[in-house]
Backbone as CSV, one residue per row, in Angstrom:
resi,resn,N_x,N_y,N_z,CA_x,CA_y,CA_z,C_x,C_y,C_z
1,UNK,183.395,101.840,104.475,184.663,101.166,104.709,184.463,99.717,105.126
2,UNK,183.323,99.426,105.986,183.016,98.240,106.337,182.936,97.301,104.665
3,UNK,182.515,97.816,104.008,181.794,96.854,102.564,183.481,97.299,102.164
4,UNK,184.100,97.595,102.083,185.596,97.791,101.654,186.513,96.584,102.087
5,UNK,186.070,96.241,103.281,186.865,95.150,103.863,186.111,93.974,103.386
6,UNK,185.164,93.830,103.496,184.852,92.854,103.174,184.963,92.272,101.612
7,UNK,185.377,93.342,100.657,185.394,93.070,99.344,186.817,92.882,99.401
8,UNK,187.630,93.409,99.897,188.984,93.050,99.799,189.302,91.671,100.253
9,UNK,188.687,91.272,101.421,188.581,90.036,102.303,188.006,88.723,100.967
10,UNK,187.137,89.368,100.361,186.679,88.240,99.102,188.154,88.210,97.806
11,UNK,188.590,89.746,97.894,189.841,89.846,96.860,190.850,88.366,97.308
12,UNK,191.096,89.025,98.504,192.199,88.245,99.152,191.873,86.161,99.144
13,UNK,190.963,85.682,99.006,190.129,84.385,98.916,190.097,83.866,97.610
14,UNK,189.917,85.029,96.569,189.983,84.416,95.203,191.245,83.977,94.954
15,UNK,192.067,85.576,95.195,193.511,85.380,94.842,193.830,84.039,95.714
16,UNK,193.728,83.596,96.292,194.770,82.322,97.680,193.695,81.340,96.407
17,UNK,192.475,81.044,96.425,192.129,80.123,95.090,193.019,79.705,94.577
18,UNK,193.087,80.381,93.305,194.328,80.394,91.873,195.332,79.781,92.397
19,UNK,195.751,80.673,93.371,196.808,80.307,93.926,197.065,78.775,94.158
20,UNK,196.334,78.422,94.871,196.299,76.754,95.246,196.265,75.724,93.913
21,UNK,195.398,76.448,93.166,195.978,75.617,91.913,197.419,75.835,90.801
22,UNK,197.967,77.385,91.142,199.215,77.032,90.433,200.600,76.508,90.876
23,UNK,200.146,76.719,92.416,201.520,77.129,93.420,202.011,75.240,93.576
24,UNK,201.034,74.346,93.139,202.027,72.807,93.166,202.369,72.496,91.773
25,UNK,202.222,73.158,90.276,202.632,72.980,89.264,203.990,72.876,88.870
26,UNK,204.265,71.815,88.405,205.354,71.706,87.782,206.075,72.815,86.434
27,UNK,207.459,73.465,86.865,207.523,74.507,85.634,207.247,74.436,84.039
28,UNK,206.877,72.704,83.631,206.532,73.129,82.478,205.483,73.018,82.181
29,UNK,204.239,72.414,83.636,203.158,72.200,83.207,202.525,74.185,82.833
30,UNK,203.512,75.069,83.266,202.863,76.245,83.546,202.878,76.627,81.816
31,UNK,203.275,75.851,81.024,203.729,76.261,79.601,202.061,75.649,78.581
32,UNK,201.460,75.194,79.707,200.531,74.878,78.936,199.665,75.426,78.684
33,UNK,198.788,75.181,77.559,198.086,76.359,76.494,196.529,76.412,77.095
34,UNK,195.795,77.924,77.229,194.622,78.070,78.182,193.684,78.353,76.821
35,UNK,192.241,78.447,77.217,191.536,78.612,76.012,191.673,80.015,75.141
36,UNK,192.292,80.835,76.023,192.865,82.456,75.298,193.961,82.206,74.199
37,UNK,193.251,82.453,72.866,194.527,82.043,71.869,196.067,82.506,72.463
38,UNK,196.989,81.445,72.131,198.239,82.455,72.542,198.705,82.370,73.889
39,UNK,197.528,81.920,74.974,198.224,82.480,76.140,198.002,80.869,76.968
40,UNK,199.531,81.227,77.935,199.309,79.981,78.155,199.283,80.203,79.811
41,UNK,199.031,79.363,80.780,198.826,79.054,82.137,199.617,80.264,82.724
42,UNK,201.094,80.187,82.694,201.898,81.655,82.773,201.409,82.708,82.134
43,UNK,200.836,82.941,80.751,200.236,84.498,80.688,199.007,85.086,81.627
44,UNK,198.576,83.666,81.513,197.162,84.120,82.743,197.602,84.580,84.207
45,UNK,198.647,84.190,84.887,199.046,84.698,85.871,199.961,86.278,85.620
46,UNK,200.830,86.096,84.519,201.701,87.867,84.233,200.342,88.113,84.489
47,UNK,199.171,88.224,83.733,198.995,89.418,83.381,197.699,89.638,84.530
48,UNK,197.028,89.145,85.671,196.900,89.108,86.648,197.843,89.719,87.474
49,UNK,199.476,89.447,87.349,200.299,90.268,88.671,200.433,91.732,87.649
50,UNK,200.692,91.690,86.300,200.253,92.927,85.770,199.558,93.652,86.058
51,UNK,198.452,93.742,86.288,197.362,94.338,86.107,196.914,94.606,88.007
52,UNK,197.414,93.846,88.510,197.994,94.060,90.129,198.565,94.995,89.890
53,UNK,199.746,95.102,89.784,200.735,95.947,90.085,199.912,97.843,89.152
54,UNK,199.270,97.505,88.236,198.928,98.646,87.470,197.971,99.386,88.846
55,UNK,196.606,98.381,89.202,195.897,99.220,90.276,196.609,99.456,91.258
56,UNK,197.494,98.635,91.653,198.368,99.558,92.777,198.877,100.542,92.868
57,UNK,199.412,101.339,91.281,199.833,102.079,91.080,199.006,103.651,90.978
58,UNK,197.730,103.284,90.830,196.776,103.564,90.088,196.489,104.166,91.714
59,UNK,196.153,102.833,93.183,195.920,103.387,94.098,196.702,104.232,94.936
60,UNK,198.245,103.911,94.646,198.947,104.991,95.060,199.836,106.308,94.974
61,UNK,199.725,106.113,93.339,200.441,107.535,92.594,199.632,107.765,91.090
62,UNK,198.369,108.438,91.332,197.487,108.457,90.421,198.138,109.012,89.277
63,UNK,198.878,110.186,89.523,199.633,111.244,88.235,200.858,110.062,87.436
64,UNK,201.528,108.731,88.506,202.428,107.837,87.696,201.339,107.291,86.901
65,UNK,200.393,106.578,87.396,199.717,106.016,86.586,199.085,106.869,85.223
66,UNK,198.754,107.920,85.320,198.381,108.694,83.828,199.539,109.008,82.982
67,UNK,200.224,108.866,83.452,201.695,108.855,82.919,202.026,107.534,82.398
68,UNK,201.820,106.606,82.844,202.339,104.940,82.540,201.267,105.110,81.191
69,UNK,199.875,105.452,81.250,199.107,105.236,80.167,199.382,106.076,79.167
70,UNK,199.664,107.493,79.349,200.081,107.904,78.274,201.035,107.519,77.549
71,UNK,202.039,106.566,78.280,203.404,105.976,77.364,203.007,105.111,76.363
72,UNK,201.931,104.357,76.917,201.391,103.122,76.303,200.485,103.497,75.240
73,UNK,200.206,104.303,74.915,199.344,105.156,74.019,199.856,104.487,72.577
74,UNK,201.114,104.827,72.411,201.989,104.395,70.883,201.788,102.608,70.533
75,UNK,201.649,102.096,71.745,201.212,100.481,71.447,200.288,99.764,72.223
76,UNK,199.270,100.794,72.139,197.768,100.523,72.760,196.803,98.973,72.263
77,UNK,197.468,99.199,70.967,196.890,97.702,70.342,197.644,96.444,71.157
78,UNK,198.489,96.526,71.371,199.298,95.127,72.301,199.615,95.504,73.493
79,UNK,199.615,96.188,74.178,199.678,96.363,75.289,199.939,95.544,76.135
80,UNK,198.763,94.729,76.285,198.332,93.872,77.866,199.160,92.688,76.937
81,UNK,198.752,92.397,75.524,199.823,91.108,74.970,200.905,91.441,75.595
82,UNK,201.443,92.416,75.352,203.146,92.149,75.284,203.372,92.451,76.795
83,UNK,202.573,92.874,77.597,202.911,92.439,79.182,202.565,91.309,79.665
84,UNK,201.837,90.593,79.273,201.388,89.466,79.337,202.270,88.139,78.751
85,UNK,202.796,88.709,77.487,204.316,87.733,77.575,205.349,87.879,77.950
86,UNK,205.913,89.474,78.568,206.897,89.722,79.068,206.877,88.922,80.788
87,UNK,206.265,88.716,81.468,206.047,88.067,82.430,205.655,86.279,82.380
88,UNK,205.010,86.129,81.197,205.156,84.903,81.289,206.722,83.829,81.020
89,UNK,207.519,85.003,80.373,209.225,84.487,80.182,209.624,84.375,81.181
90,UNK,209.595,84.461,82.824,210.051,84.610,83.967,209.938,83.327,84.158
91,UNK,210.686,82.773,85.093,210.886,81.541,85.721,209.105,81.391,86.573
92,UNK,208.821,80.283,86.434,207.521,80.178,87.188,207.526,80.538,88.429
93,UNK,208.205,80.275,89.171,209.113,80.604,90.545,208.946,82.057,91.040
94,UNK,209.632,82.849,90.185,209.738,84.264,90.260,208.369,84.672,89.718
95,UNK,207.878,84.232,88.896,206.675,85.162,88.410,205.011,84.778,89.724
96,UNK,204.975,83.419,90.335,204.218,83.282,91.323,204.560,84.044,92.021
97,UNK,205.780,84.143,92.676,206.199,85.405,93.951,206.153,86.390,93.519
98,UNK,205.913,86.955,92.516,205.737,88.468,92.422,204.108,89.039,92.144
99,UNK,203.157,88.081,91.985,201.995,87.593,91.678,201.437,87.949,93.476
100,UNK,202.361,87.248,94.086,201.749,87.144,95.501,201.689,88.581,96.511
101,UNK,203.160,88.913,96.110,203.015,90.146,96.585,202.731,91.725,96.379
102,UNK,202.209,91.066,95.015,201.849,92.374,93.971,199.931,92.369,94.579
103,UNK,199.774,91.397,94.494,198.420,91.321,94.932,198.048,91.315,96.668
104,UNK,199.057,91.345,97.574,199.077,91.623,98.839,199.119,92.752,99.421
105,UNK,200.213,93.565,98.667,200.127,95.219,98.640,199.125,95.526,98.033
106,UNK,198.613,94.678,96.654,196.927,96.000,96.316,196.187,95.734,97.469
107,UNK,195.814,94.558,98.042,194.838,94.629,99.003,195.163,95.628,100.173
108,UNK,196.555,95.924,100.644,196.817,96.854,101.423,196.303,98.664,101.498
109,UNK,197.026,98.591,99.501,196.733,99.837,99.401,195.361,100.532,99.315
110,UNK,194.389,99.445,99.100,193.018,99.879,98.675,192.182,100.111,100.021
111,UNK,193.233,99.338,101.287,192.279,99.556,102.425,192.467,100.307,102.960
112,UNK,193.233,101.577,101.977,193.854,102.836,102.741,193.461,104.135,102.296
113,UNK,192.701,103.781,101.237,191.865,104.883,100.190,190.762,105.188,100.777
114,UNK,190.784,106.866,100.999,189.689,107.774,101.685,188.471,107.144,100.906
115,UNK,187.931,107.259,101.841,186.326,107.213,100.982,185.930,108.326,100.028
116,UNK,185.185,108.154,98.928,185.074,109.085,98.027,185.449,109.660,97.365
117,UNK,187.208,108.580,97.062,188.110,109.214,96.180,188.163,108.030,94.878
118,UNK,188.271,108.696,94.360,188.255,107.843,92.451,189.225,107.690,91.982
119,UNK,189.584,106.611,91.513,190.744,105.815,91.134,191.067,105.571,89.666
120,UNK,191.635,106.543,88.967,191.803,106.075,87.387,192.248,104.689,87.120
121,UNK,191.633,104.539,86.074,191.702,103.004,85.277,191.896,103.243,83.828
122,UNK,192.021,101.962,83.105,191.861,101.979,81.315,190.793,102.377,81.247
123,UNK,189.661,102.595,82.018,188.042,102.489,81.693,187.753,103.674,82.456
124,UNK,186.645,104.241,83.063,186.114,105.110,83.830,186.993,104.893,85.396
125,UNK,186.942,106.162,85.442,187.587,106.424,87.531,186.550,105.336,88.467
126,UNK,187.197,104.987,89.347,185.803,103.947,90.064,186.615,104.125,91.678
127,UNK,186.027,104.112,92.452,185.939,104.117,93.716,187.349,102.787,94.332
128,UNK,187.334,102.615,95.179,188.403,101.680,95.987,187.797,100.672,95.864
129,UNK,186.492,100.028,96.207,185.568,98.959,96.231,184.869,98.265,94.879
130,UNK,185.058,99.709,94.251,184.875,99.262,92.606,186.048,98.375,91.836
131,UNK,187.437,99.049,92.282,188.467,98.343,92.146,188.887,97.276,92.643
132,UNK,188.381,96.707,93.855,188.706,95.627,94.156,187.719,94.592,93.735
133,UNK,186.504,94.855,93.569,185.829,94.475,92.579,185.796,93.768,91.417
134,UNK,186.600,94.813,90.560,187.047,94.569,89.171,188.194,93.677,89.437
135,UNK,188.910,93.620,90.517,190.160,92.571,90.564,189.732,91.511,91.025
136,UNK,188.586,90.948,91.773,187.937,89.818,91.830,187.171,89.248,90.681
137,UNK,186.824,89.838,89.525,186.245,89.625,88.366,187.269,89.197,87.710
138,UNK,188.501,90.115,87.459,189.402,89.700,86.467,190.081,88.093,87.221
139,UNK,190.427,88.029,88.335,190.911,86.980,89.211,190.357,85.691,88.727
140,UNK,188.946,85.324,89.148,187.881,85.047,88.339,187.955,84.036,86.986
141,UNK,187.935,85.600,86.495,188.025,85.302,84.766,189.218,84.290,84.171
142,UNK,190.384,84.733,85.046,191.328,84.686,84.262,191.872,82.922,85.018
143,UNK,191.150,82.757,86.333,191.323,81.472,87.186,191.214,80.701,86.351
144,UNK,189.731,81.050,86.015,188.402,79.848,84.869,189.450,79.434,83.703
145,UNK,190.378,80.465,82.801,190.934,80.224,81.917,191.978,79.247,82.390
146,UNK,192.465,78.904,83.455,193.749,78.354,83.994,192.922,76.542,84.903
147,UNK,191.791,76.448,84.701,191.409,75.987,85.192,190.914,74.957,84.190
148,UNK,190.282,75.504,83.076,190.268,74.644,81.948,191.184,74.004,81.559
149,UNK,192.488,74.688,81.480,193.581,74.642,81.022,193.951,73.037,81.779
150,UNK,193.808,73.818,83.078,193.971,71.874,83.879,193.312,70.771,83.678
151,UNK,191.463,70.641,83.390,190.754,70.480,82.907,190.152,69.972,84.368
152,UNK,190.251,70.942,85.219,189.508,70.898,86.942,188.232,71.748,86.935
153,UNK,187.458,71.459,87.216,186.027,72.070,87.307,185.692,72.377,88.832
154,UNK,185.994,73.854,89.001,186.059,74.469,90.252,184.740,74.382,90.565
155,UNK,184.522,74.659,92.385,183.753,75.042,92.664,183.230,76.355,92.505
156,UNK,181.666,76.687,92.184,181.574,78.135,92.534,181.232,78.592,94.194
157,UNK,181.384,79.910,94.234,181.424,80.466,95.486,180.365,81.724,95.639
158,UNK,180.299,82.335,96.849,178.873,83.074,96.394,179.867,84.529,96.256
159,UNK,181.530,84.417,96.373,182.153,85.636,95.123,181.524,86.082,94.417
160,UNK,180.907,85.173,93.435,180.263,85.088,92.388,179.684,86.561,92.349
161,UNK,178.796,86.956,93.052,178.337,87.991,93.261,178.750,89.122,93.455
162,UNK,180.349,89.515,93.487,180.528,90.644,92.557,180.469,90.594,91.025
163,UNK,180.992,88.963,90.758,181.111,89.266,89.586,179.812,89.598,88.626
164,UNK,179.044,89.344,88.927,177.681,89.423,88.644,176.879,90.769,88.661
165,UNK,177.466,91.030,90.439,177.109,92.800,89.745,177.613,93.902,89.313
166,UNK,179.193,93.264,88.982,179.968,94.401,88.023,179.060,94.013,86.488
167,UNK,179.081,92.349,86.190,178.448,92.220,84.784,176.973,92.882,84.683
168,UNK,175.951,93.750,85.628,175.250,94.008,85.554,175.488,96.004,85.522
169,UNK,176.186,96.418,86.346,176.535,97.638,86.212,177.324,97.840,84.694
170,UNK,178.157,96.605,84.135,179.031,97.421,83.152,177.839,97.055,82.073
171,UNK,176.115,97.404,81.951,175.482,96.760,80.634,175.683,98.278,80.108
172,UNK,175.995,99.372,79.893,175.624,100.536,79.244,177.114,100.324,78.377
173,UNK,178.168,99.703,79.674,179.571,100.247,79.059,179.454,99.117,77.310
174,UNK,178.833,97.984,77.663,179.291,97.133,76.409,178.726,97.707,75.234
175,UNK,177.625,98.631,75.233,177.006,99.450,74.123,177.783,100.655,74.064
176,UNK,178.476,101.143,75.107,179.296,102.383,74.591,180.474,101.967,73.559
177,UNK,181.438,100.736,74.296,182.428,100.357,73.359,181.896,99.629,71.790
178,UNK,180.964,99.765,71.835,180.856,99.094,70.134,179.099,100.308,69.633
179,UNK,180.012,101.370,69.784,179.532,102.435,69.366,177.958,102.950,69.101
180,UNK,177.459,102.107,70.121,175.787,101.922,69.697,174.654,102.783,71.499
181,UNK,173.668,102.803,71.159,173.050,103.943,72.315,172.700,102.476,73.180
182,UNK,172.566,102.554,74.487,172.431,101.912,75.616,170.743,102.184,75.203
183,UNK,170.037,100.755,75.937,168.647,100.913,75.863,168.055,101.840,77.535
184,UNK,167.443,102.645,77.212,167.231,103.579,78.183,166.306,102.481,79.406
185,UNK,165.619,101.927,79.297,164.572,100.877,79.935,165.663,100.430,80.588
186,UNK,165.040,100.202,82.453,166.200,99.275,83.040,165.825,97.962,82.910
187,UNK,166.690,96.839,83.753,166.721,95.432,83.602,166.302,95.113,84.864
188,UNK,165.369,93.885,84.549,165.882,93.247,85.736,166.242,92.147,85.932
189,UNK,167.785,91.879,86.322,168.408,90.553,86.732,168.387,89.844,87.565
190,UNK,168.054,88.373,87.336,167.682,87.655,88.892,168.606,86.542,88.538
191,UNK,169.224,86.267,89.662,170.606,85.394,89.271,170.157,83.947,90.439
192,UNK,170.577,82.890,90.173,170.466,81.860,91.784,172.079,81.874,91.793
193,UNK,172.432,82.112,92.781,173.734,81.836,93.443,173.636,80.476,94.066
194,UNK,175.327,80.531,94.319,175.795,78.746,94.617,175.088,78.539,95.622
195,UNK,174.836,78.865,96.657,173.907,78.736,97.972,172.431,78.473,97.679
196,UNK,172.034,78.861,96.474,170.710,78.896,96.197,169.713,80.398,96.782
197,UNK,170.495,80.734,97.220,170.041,82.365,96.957,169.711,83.484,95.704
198,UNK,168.216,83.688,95.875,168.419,84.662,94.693,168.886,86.397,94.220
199,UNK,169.975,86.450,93.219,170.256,87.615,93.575,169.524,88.726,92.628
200,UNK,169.036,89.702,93.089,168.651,90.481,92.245,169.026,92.099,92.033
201,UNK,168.854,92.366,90.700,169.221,93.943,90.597,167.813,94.270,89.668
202,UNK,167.797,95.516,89.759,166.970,96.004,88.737,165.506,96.118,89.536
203,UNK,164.425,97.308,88.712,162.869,97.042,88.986,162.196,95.889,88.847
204,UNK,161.647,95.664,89.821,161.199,93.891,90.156,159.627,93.914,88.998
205,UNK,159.528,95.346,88.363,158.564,95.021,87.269,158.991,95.482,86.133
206,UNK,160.468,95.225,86.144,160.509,95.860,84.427,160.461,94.718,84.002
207,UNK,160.167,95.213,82.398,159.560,94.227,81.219,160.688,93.864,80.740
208,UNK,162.196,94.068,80.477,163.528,93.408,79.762,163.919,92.976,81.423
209,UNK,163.881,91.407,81.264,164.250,90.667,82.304,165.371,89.849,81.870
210,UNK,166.114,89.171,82.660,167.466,87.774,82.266,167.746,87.281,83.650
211,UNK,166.815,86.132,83.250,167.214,84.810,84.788,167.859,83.958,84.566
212,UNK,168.592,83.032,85.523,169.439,81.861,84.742,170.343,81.980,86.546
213,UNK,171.267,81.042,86.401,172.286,81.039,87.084,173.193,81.688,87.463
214,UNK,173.990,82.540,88.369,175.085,83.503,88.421,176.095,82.689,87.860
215,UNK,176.346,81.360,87.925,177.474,80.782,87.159,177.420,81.530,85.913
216,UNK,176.575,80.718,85.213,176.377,80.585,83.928,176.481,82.573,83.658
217,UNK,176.102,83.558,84.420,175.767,84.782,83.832,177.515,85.291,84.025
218,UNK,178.357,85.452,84.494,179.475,85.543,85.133,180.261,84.811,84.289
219,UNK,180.293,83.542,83.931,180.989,82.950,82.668,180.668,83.674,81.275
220,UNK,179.333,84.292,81.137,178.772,84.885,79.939,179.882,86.243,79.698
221,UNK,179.629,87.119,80.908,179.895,88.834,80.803,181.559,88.563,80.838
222,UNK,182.040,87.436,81.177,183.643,87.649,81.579,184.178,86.877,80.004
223,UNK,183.064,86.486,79.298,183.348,85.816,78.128,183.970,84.646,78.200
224,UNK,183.596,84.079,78.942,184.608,82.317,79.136,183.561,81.207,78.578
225,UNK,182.299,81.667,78.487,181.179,80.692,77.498,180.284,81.352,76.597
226,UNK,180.119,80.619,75.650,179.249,80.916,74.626,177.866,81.534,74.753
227,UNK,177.110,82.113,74.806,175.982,82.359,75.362,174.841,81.115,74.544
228,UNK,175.400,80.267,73.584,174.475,79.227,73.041,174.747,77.832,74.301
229,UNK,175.547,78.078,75.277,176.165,77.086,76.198,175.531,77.426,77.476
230,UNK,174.826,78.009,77.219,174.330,78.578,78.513,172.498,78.101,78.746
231,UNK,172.042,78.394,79.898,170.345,78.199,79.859,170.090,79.664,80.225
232,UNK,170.332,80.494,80.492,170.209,81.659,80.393,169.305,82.213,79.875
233,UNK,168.339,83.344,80.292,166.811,83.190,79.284,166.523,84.724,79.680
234,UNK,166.654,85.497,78.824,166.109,86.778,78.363,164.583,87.135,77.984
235,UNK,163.621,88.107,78.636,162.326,88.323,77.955,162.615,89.755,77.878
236,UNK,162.650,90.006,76.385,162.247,91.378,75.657,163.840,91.437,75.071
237,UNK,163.058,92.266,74.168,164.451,91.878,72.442,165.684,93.151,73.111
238,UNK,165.492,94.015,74.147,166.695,94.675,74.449,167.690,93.716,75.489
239,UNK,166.972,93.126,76.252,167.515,92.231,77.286,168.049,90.722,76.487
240,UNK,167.667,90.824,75.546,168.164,89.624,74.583,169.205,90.040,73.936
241,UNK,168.761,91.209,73.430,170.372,91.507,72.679,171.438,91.735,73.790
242,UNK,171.155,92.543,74.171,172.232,92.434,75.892,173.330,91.275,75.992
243,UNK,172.599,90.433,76.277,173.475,89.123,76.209,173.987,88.662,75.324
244,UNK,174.000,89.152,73.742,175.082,88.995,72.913,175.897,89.736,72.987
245,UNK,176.232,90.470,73.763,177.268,91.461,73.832,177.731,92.187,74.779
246,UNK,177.468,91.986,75.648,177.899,91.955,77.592,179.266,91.670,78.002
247,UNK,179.918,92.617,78.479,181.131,92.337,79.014,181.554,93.341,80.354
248,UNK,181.873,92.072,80.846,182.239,93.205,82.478,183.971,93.240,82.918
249,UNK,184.283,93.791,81.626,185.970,94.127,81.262,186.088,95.649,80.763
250,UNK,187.050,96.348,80.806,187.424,97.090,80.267,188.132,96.554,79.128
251,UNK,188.031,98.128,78.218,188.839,97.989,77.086,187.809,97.165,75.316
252,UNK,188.466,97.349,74.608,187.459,96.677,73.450,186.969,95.400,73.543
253,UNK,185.735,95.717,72.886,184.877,94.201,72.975,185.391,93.187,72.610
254,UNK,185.325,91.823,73.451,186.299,90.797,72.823,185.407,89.638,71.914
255,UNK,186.158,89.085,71.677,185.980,87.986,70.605,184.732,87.174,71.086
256,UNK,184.609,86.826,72.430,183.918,85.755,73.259,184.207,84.118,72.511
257,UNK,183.872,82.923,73.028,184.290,82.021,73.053,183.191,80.930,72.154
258,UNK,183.767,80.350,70.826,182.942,79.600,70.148,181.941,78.787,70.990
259,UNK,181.021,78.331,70.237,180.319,77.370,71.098,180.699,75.982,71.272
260,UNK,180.622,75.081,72.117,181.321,74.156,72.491,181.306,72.927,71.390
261,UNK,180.003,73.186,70.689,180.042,72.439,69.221,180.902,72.663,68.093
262,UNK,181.524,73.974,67.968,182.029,74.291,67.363,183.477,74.780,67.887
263,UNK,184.122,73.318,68.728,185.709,73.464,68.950,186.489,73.689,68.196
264,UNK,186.346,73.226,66.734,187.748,73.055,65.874,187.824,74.741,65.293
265,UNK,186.711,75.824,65.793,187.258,77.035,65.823,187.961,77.964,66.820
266,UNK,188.426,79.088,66.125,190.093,79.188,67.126,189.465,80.028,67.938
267,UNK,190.155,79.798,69.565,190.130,80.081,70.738,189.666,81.737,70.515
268,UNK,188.863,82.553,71.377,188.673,84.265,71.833,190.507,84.262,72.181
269,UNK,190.257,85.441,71.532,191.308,86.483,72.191,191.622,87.133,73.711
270,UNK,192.264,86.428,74.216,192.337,87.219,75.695,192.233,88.906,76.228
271,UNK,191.078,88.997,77.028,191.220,90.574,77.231,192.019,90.981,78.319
């Protein structure tokens, strides 16, 4: 429970982030277009208080929530689109305030979940800490997109480090969704965080290694850069392929993001 608070305590820091950058925008600067084809400064926030409001639901009426997904079953292909523009039509006004307190109650509800109870998702059941987790990743992800959009180059934070070790726990899931066997050999990842700390996962002698920056690895798995944009450096051809295809999202593999040489091609698809 202690590591519960404290991940919520990082939830609660990202979210007030974002926040600070949308909450002095002018309503039509919110109309402006993010690198997610289609979506603009307002979809990145719907679908953030979306996807709030879903784990909340998720943390407090598990049987509504299998129920909400089974509805969604018939338009599984658009889904998160069409919640994602149904919220971005809201007055900027109304859709920040519901953003705020959609994400105030998840932090509530998650600090109220027994230990050792599993929380359905679009993806595998995951723990309370897993979930807040995944909502600091998506937070994150979806900031970076809103951030370009401004063309402000945030600081990183040593956050970073969930996001880093959800992108390291979800390496089996990105080979499950694109129908191929996970390499049985573990990894080992050594990341430098913003502090200059190094973070590591994995056997400190396995042979498929990937060092580089937690920036740069965290922009990779959340798909916001190219992996040719990166210094990022893989030894052994499973840990190489890895990184073409790494994602620490649920749901189908996405598009990921041209390389920066190659702007005049069209924007990834938002996950």
């Amino acid at each position: 429970m202690v590591r519960l608070q404290a991940v919520l305590a990082d939830l609660a820091h990202e979210g007030a982030d974002l926040d600070a950058l949308v909450a002095p925008l002018e309503p039509q600067r919110w109309a402006l277009p993010t690198p997610a084809a289609g979506w603009t400064i307002a979809h990145q926030i719907a679908h953030l208080a979306w996807t709030d409001e879903a784990a909340l639901l998720a943390a407090t009426d598990p049987d509504a929530f299998a129920a909400e997904v089974r509805a969604a079953l018939p338009r599984i292909a658009t889904y998160v689109q069409d919640a994602a523009a149904e919220g971005a039509a809201r007055p900027p006004a109304d859709l920040l305030a519901s953003w705020r307190s959609g994400r105030r109650a998840l932090v509530d509800a998650l600090a109220l979940v027994p230990d050792g109870t599993r929380l359905p998702w679009f993806g595998p059941p995951m723990s309370a800490t897993s979930m807040a987790t995944a909502r600091i990743m998506e937070t994150w992800a979806h900031g970076q997109d809103v951030a370009d959009a401004l063309g402000i180059a945030r600081a990183a934070t040593d956050r970073l480090r969930h996001v880093a070790h959800l992108g390291v726990r979800t390496r089996d899931f990105a080979y499950l969704v694109r129908d191929r066997a996970a390499p049985v050999a573990p990894f080992r990842v050594e990341l430098t965080g913003p502090s200059g700390d190094v973070w590591a996962w994995g056997p400190a002698d396995a042979a498929q290694r990937v060092t580089g920056t937690a920036l740069e690895f965290c922009l990779l798995v959340t798909q916001r850069v190219n992996r040719a944009d990166t210094a990022l450096r893989a030894e052994g051809a499973d840990a190489d392929g890895w990184l073409d295809i790494a994602q620490a999202f649920a749901g189908p593999p996405g598009a990921g993001r041209p390389p920066a040489a190659s702007s005049d091609l069209p924007a990834r698809d938002a996950p």
